[in-house]
N, C-alpha and C positions, 0 to 999 in steps of 0.2 A: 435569515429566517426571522420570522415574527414570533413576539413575545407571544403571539397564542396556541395554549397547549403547554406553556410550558410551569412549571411548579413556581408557586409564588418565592420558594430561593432554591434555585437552581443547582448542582453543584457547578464547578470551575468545568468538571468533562462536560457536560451537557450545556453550557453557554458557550465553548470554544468549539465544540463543533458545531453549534450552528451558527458559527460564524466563518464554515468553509464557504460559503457560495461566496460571499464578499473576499475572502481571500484569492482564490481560483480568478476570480475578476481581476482584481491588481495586480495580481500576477500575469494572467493573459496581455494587459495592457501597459502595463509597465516594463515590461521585455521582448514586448512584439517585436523594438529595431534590433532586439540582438540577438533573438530566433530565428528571423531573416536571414541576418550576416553570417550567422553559426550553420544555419541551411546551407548559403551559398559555399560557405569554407569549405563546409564537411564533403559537396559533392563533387570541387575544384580539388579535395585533397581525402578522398577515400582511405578510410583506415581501414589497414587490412583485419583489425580485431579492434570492440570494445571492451573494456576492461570496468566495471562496476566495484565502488569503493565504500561499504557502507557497517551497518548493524545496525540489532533492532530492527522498529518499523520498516525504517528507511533502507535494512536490505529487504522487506519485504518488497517495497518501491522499487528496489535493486531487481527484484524476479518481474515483475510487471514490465519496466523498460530492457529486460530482455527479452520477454515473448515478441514485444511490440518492432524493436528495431532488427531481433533475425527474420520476423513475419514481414516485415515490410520492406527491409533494406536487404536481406540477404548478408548481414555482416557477423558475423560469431562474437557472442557475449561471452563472455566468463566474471565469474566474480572473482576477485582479490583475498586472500588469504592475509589482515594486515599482521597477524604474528610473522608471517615469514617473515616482514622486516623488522617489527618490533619484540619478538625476544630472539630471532635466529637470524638478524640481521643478514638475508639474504640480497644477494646483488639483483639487479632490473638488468639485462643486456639492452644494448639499443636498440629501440624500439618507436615506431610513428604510431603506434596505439591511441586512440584514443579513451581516458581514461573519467569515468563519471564518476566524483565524489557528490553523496549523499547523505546528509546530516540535519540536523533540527538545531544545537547547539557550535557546530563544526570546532571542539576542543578538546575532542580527543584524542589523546598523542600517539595512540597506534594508526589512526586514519592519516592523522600530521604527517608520519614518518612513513607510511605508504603514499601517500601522494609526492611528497620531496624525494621521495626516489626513483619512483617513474616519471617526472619531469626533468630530473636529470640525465635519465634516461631518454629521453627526448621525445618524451609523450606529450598531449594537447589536451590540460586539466581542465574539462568542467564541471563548474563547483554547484551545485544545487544545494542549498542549506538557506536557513532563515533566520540566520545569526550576520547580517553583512558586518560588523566589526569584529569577526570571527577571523583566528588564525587560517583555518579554513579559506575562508572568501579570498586574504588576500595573497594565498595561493593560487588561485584562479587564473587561467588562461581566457577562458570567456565563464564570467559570473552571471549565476540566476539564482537572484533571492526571490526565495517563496513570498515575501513578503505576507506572510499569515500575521502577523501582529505578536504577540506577546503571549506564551502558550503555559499557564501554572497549571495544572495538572499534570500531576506525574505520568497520567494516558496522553500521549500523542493522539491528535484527531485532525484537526483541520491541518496541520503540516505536513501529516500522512496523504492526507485528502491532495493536498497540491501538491505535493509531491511525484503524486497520479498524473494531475492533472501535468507538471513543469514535463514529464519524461513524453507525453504523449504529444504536447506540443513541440518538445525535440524532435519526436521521429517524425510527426504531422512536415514540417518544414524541411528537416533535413530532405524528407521527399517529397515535397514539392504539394503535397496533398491536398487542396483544395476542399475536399469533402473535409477531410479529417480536421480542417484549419473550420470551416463554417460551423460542424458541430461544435467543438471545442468552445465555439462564440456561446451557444448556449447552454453547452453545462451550468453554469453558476443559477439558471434557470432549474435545473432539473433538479441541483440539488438541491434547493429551497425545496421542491415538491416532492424530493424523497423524503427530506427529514419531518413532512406528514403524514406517512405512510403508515399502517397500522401493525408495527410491529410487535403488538402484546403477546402473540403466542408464543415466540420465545421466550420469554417472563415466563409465563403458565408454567412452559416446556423443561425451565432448566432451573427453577428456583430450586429444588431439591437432588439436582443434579451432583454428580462426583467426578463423571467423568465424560466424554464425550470427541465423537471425532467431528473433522469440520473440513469442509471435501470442496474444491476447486479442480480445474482444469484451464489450461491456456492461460486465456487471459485474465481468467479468475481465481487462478491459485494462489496470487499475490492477495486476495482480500483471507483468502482462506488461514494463509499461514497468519497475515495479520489478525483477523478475528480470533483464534486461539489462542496468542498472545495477551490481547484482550482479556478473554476470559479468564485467562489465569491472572493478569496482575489484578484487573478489577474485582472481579468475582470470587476468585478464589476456586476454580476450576481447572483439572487439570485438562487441559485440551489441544488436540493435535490434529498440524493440519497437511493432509496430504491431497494430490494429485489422487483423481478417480483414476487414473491408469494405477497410479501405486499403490492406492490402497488396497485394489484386487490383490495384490501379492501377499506378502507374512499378516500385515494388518486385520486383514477382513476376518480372519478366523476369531477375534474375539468381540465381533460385533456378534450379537445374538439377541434375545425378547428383553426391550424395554432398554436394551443401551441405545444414549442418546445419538447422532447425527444431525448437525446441518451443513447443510451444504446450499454451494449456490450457482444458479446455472444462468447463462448468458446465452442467448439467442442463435451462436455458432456451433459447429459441431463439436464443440469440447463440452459448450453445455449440453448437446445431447447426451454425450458421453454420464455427466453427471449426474441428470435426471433417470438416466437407465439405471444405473449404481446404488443410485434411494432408491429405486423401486424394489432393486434386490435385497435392500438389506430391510426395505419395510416387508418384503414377503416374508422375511425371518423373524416379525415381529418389532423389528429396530424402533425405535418413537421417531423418525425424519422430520426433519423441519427443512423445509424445501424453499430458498428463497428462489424466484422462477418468474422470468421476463414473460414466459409463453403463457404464467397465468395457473399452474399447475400446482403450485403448490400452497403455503398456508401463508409464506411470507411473501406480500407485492412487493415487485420489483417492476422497474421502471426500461422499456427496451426503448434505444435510441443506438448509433450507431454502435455496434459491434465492441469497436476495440476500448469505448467508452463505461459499458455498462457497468465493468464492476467498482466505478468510482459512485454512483449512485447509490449502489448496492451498499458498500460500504458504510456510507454516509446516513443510511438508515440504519444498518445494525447497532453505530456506536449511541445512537438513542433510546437502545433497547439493549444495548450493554450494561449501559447507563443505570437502568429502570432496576436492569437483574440484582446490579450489585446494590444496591439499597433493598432491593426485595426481600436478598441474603444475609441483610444488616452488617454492609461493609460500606467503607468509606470510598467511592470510585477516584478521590482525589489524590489520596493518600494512601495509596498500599503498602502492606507491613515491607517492611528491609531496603527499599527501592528510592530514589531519588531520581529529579529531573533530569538532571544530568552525569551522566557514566562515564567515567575519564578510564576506557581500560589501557592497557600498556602492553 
């Protein structure tokens, strides 16, 4: 991203995420020969399940490369539970699983001792994290450092961002996908031209906000639960993110006049699903803030291949996360209780 537009001192969240497109780039190109190799394994040696190892952000990135690889590959995701090994030290049977670890720092000892137990198990560890001198990496079966560079803010952004981007170049290769391998070439393009996007009506929307839901589907549920996340450690918001199929359920009954919503909807029928959903709840009065490919709603979103959009999507909200939490007179750098890194056990 270019210095223009951005505030003469910036903080740490809003210089490192606009330093995703350059990340997303070294990334794409500095593991192209081993997202080949990982392609051709994965199709010469089909696992009958994947197994997702994460927290945090990065199990958010954990829900995004599972819509993406049952939608594509037909292989059943589950995520890891890592307390079952680490306080109920539960046994792994043997298993050809393959198993994704997902990390920013890769040193924490519950992920450690979830991953050392399904590779004894006889699973096939791949390690996604951006720590490569990380106990993590040198767990690794086939290793992919995000290579995002150096991340001080206590907000995850540009590691979340490729992180997107590392799981989609996974399933892009693992199947063979030519379309999905060309787009992918130009993401780091798109998100430079998200992160100009005109996201102030969030700011307006949520400055004096308390609480608020924040609505996905498909492929977009993964940016939804991360945005809430967000909110709450930057902002100081409490905010939750569900699927528009779930939210219909117990949730929706305390959406009513002037509770907040954003949601954000993707050009496939999950985002139709989601744009239906704002409209219900804005009929009830709700404030919606509608981030929307098709152009519908307040916040521009940028439509390019399908399984892609909501990394751009993303990519513009955390500059208007950014904006919120200074708006609020909080620190986006440094949130009250929280550190970089989370060693849980």
């Amino acid at each position: 991203m270019s210095s223009a537009g951005l505030k003469p001192n910036p903080s740490a969240m809003r210089r490192e995420s606009g330093e995703s497109a350059e990340a997303v780039a070294r990334f794409l190109s500095g593991n192209s020969r081993t997202l080949e190799s990982l392609g051709a394994y994965l199709r010469d040696n089909p696992p009958a399940v994947v197994v997702t190892c994460a927290r945090g952000s990065s199990d958010h990135a954990a829900t995004y490369g599972k819509y993406l690889i049952e939608t594509m590959l037909g292989v059943p995701v589950a995520s890891a539970a890592p307390s079952v090994t680490s306080v109920y030290a539960g046994a792994i049977r043997r298993t050809d699983a393959l198993l994704v670890a997902i990390s920013q720092s890769g040193r924490s000892p519950d992920l450690l001792a979830t991953v050392a137990r399904y590779k004894d198990a006889g699973a096939h560890i791949v390690v996604v994290v951006n720590d490569e001198s990380s106990p993590l990496a040198a767990a690794a079966d086939t290793l992919l450092p995000l290579c995002a560079g150096p991340e001080r803010s206590v907000a995850a952004t540009k590691s979340f961002v490729t992180s997107l981007a590392g799981l989609a170049a996974l399933s892009a290769y693992w199947r063979a996908d030519a379309g999905l391998i060309d787009a992918l070439a130009s993401l780091p393009s798109t998100l430079d031209a998200a992160c100009d996007l005109d996201w102030s009506p969030l700011v307006a929307g949520l400055v004096e906000a308390r609480n608020l839901f924040v609505i996905g589907r498909g492929y977009g549920l993964s940016i939804a639960q991360e945005a809430a996340l967000k909110l709450k450690e930057t902002c100081g918001l409490h905010a939750e993110g569900f699927s528009s199929a779930e939210v219909r359920h117990g949730p929706m009954a305390i959406v009513k006049r002037d509770f907040p919503v954003l949601a954000f909807a993707t050009s496939d029928e999950a985002g139709a699903d989601v744009r239906k959903v704002a409209g219900e709840f804005a009929e009830r009065g709700a404030r919606v803030l509608l981030a929307d490919v098709a152009g519908q709603g307040e916040l521009p979103a940028l439509a390019i291949h399908p399984a892609l959009e909501p990394i751009p999507m993303i990519q513009s909200f955390y500059g208007a996360a950014e904006a919120l939490a200074v708006a609020r007179g909080l620190d986006p750098d440094n949130p009250p209780f929280l550190r970089k890194v989370t060693e849980t056990r």
